[in-house]
Each structure stands twice: as C-alpha cells, then as structure tokens.
C-alpha positions as CSV (number, residue, x, y, z in Angstrom):
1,X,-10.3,14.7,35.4
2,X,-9.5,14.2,31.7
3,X,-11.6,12.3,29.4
4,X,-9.4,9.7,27.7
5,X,-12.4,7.4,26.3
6,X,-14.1,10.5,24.9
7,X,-10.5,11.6,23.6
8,X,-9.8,8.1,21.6
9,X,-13.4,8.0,20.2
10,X,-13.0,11.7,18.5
11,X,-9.7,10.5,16.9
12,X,-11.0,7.4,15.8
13,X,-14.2,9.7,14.4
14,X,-12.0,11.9,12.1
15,X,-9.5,8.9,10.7
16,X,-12.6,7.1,9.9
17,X,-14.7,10.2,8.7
18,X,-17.8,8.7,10.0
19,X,-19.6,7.8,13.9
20,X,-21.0,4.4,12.4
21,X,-16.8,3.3,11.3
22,X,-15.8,4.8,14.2
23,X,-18.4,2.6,16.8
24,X,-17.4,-0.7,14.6
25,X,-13.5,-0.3,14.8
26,X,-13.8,0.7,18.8
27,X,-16.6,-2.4,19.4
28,X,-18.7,0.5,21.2
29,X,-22.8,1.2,19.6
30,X,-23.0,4.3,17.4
31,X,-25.1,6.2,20.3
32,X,-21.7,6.0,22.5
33,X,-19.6,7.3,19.9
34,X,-21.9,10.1,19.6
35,X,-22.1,11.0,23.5
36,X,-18.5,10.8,23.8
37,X,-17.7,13.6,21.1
38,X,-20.8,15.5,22.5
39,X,-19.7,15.5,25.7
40,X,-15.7,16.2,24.5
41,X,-17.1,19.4,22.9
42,X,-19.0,20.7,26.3
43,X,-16.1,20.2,27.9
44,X,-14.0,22.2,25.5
45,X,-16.8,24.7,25.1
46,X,-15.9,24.5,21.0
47,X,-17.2,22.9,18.4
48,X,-15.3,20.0,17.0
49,X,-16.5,18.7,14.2
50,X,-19.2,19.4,11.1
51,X,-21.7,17.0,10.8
52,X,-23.6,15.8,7.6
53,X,-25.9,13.0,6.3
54,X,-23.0,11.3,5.2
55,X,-19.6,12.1,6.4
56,X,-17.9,14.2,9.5
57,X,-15.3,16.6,9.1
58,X,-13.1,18.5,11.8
59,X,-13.5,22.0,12.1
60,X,-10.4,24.0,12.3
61,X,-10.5,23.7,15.7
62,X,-10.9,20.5,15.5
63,X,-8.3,19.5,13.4
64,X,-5.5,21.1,14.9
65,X,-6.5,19.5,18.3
66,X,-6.9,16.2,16.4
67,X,-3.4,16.5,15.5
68,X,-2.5,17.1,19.2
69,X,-4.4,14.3,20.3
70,X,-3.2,11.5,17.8
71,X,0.4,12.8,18.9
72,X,-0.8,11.9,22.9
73,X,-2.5,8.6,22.3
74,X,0.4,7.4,19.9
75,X,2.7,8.2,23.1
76,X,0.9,6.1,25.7
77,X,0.2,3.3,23.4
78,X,3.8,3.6,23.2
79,X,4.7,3.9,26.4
80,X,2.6,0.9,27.2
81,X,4.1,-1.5,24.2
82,X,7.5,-0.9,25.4
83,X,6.5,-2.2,28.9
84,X,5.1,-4.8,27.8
85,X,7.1,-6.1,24.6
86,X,10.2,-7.2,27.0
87,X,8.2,-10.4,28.1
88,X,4.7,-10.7,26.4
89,X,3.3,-11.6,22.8
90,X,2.9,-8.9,20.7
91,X,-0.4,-7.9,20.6
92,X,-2.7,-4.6,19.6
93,X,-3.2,-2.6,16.9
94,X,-1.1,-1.9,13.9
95,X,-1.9,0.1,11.0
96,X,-0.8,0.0,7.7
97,X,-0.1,2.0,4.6
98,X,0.0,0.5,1.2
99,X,0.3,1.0,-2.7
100,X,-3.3,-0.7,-3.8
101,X,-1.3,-3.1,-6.1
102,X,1.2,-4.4,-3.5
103,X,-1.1,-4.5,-1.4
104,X,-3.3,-6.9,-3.1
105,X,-0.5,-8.8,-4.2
106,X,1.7,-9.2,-1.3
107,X,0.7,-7.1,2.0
108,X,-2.6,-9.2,2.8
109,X,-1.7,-12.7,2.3
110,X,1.3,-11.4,4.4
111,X,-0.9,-10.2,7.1
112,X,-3.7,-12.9,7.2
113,X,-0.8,-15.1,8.5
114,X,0.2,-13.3,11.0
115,X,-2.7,-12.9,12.5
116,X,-3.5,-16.4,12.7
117,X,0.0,-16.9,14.5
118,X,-0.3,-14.0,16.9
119,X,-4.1,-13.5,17.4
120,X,-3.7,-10.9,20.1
121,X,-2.8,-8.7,17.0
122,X,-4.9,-6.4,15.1
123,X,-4.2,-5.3,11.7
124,X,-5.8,-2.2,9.7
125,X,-4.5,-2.0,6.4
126,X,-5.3,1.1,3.9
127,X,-4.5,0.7,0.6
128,X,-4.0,3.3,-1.7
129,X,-1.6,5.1,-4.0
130,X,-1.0,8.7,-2.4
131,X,1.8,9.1,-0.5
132,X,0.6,9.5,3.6
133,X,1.8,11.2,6.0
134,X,2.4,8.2,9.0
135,X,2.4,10.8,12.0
136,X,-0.8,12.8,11.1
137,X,-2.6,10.2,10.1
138,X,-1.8,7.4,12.9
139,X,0.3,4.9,10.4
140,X,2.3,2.6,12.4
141,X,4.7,2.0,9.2
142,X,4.0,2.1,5.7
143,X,5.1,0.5,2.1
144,X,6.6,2.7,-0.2
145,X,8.2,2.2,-4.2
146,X,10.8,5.1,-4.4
147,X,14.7,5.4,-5.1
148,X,15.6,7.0,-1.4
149,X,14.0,8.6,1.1
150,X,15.7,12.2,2.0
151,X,13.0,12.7,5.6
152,X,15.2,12.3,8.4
153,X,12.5,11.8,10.7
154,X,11.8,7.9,9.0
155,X,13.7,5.1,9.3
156,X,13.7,3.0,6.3
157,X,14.2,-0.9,5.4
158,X,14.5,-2.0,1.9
159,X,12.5,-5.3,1.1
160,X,12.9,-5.6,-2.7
161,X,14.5,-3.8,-6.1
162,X,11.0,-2.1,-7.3
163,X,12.2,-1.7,-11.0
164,X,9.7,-2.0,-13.5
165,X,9.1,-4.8,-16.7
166,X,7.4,-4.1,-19.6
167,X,5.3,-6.7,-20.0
168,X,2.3,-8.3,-21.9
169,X,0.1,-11.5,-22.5
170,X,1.3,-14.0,-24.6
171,X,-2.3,-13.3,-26.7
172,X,-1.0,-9.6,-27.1
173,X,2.0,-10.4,-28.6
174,X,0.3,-13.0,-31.3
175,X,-2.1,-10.6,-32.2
176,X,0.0,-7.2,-32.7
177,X,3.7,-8.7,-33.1
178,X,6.6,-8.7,-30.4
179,X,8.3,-5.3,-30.4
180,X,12.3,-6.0,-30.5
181,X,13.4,-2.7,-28.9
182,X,11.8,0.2,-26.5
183,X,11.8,2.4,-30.1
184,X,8.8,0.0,-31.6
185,X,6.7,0.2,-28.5
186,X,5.4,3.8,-30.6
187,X,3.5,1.3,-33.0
188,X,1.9,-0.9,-30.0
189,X,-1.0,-0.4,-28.0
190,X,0.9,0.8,-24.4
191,X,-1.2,1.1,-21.4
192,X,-0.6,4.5,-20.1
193,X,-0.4,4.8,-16.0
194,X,-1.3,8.9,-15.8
195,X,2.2,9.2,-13.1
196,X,4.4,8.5,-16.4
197,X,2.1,11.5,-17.8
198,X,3.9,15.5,-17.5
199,X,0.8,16.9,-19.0
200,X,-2.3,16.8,-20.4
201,X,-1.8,14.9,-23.2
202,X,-2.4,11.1,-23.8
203,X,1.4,10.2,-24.3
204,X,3.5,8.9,-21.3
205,X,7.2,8.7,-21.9
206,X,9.0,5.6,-20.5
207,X,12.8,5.7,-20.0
208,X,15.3,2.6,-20.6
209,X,19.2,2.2,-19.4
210,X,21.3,-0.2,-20.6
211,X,24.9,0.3,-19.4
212,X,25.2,4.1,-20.4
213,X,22.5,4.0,-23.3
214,X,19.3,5.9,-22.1
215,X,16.6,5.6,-24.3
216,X,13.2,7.7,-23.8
217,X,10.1,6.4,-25.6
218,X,6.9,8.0,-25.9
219,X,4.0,5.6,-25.7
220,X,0.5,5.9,-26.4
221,X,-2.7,3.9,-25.7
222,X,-6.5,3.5,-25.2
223,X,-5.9,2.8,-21.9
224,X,-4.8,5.4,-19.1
225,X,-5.5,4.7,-16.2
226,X,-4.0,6.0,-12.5
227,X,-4.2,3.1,-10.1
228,X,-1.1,0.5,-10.8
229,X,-3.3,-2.2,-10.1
230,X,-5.9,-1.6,-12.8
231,X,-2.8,-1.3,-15.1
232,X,-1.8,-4.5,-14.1
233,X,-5.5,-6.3,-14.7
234,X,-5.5,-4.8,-18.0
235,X,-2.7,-5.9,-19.5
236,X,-3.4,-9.2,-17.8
237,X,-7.0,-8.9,-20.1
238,X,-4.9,-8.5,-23.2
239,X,-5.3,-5.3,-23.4
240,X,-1.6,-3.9,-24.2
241,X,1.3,-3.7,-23.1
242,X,2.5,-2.4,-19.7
243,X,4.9,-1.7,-17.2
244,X,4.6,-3.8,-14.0
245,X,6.7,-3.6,-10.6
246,X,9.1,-7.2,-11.6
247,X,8.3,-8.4,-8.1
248,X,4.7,-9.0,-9.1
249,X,5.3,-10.8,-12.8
250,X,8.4,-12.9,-12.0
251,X,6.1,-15.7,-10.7
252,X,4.3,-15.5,-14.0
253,X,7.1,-15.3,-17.3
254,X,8.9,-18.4,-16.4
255,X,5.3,-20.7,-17.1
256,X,4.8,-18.2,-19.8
257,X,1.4,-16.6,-18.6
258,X,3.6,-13.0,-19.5
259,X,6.0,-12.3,-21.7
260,X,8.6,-10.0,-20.3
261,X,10.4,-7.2,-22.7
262,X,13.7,-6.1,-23.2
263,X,14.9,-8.2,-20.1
264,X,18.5,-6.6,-20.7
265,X,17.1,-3.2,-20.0
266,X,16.2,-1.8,-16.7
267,X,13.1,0.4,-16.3
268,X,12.6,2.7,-13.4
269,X,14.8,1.4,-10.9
270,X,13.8,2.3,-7.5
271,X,13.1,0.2,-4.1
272,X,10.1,-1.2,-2.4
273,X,10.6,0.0,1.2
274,X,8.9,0.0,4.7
275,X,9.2,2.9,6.6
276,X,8.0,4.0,10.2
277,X,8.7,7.3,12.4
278,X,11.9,7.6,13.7
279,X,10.8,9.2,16.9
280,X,8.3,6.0,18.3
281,X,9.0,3.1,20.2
282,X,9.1,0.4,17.4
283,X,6.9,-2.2,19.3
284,X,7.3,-6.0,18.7
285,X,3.9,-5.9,16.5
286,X,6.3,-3.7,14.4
287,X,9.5,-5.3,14.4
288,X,7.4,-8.8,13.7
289,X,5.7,-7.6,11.1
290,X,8.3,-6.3,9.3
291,X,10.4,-9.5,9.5
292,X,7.5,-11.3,8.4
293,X,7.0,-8.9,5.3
294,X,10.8,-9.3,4.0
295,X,10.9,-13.3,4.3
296,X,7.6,-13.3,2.1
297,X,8.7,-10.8,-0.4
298,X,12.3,-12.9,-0.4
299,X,10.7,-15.8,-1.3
300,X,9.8,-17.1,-4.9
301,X,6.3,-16.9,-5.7
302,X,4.6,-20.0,-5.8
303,X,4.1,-21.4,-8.9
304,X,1.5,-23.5,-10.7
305,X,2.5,-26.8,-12.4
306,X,0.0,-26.9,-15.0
307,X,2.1,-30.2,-16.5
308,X,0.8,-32.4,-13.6
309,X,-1.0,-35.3,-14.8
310,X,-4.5,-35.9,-13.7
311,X,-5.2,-38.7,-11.0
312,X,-6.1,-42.1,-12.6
313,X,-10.0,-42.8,-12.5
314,X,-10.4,-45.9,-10.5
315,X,-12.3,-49.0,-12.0
C-alpha cells in the first residue's frame, strides 16, 4: 500500500529546503520527517534527495518525481475542498505568492484578518519579487504587477491600476528644488530600481505619457537598488526621488508626508492582479480570500489626523 504520509513529508522537504522547516510546518519532530523520506527512498530503491549541513536539494530523480507528487497531492486536497466547501467553513491551507513591497503593505494586514475570522484557515505567504511558477511550486494564487497576462492556463482578476508615481519627501524637495517636468529629473538625485536598468550601467530610463507625448528620461542616482520595497524606504529616508506603485503613496500626498510629481503624467501603467491555475478546483479559502483582498485594496487607506487636538489635562 502506498505511503501518503511519507509522500506529503518529501514535498513539504523540497518547498521548504530543509527537514527542521519541513517538521515545523507539518507539526511532526524532525526525527519523523527524516524516517519518512528514508523510508520513501527504500521503497523507491532511489535516492531522493542530497543532504548537507545546511540545506536539502532533490536529486534529478527527485525532482522530477517531486513535480509528480505536488501534481497528486494538489488533486486530492482538491478533490476534498470541493466536497467539503458546499456546506462547511473554509478551512486549510492556502499559500501565497507576493511582490515583497505589496506584500508588506497590503497582503498581511489583509491576511491577519482573515484568519481571525475563519480560524480553520492557514495562510503561508512568500514574499518576493521573482515571478513563480504556482503549479510547480504548490501556490494556491499569487499577486502579480503586469499589463496582461498572455498564459492561458491562469485565470486572472484585476484588483487595482498598478501605475507608478514619482515621488519624494517633502525634505527632498526643500533641499534639492522641485523638478517641474520628467526632463529635470537628470539634475536630481533618482533612486534607480535595477528592473528600469537594460545594462550594466548606473542609468535607468523612466518613460512618461501624456495624451500622445512620450517622454523617456534617463535618471541617475547613488542609490540602485533591486527590491521595490527598499526603493520605497529610501526615498521615504530622504534619500531621492523614486517611483512608487500609486496604490502605496496615495494615503500619504494628501497630508503631505510625499509629494507626488507630474500628477498629469502617467508612469508605467500596468495592473495589480491575483492569479490562480485555471485547471484546480478554486476552493472557498480561495474565492474568500480573494474577495477579501479586492475590498481592502478598494478602500482608502486610512489616514492620520495629525490636526487633532490633544485631550484637556484634568485639574
């Protein structure tokens, strides 16, 4: 008879890349995990994965039968969610996909409440700013910023325009001047995300439309940096100027924490999407979730009144 523990506890073993993540996300002791795997490669007669001090990778073998196996568990979790979703809570496992800086911003406040209003859920949320693969890599859906999506085998929602601001502090823009067109950004101090980069060179060109005028600035800075999100904190520290997804500053220009640029230009306009296979049973976890993401991203930030008056001391 077929081995379905040992089965889930390799898989879990190569997503997490380790025995001691893998025992912590199945609740199981780290001697367990081991067994299983061990006892998974007798049965198999072939060797599944290499083993160092610090991380496990699949062998060949083992990482085409990973693939395999992924494939079969995603099915029968499947299979059992849509049993199940017709009458009960939604409950078990979702995992998530997410750029680092919506993430931060957006995806875990998002998920913190939903699992204090459906506690049966479990939600795993890796954040990062490569583009994943869901199938391969177990993703129940994931958050995307891009103009359209041409794979077939996804089905795609759009949440929010993802179009870019150039923004900076209000500190900046004492110090160095306010530049009055996308042209006088050349004299500024621009911090440079390494994606708007085509080579090796410190410059990153940034394109404008307005109406039919395209304009296409290069910029320069002491700053480059590849992660969105430390882009964000540095221009946040003063540090330059920057382009931002507009979802993330609009709470902050209207109390005048940022000054947004050229307002009457657009910048990179593509979408922030969710997508998920095409080919699985979109469980209610799923369909919640989702739901739950596009009210919070269609809502205005919250602000802070900074204006309020202080309570009176009592005498």
């Amino acid at each position: 008879m077929f081995d379905f523990d040992a089965l889930e506890t390799f898989v879990a073993v190569v997503r997490s890349g380790n025995f001691s993540s893998a025992a912590s996300a199945l609740r199981l002791p780290r001697t367990t995990v081991s067994q299983r795997v061990a006892r998974l490669e007798a049965m198999l007669g072939a060797r599944l994965l290499e083993r160092t001090t610090r991380v496990v990778r699949p062998t060949d073998a083992g990482a085409a039968y990973y693939e395999r196996c992924a494939r079969i568990l995603a099915e029968l979790e499947e299979a059992n969610a849509a049993l199940l979703d017709a009458t009960a809570s939604p409950r078990g496992h979702l995992r998530i996909a997410t750029p680092l800086l919506f993430g931060q911003s957006m995806l875990a406040r998002v998920a913190g409440a939903f699992v204090l209003k459906y506690p049966a859920v479990q939600i795993e949320i890796v954040a990062s700013d490569r583009r994943v693969n869901l199938i391969e890599e177990g993703f129940d859906l994931a958050i995307v910023v891009a103009a359209r999506i041409d794979d077939s085998s996804l089905i795609t929602r759009k949440l929010s325009s993802g179009d870019l601001s150039c923004c900076a502090t209000p500190a900046y823009l004492a110090a160095r001047g306010t530049p009055r067109s996308p042209d006088e950004l050349r004299d500024h101090d621009c911090i440079v995300n390494r994606e708007f980069i085509a080579s090796e060179s410190s410059a990153a060109s940034w394109t404008f439309a307005r109406g039919k005028e395209v304009r296409q600035v290069e910029v320069r800075g002491k700053l480059i940096m590849n992660s969105l999100m430390m882009v964000d904190a540095a221009m946040r520290a003063g540090a330059g100027i920057a382009l931002i997804p507009s979802l993330l500053c609009a709470a902050d220009v209207a109390p005048k924490r940022l000054v947004r640029l050229f307002s009457e230009w657009t910048i990179d306009p593509n979408d922030i999407r969710v997508i998920y296979p095409s080919n699985r049973h979109l469980s209610k976890r799923v369909l919640l979730f989702v739901d739950e993401l596009a009210k919070a991203v269609s809502k205005p930030a919250p602000q802070v009144d900074k204006k309020r008056k202080a309570p009176r001391k009592r005498v």
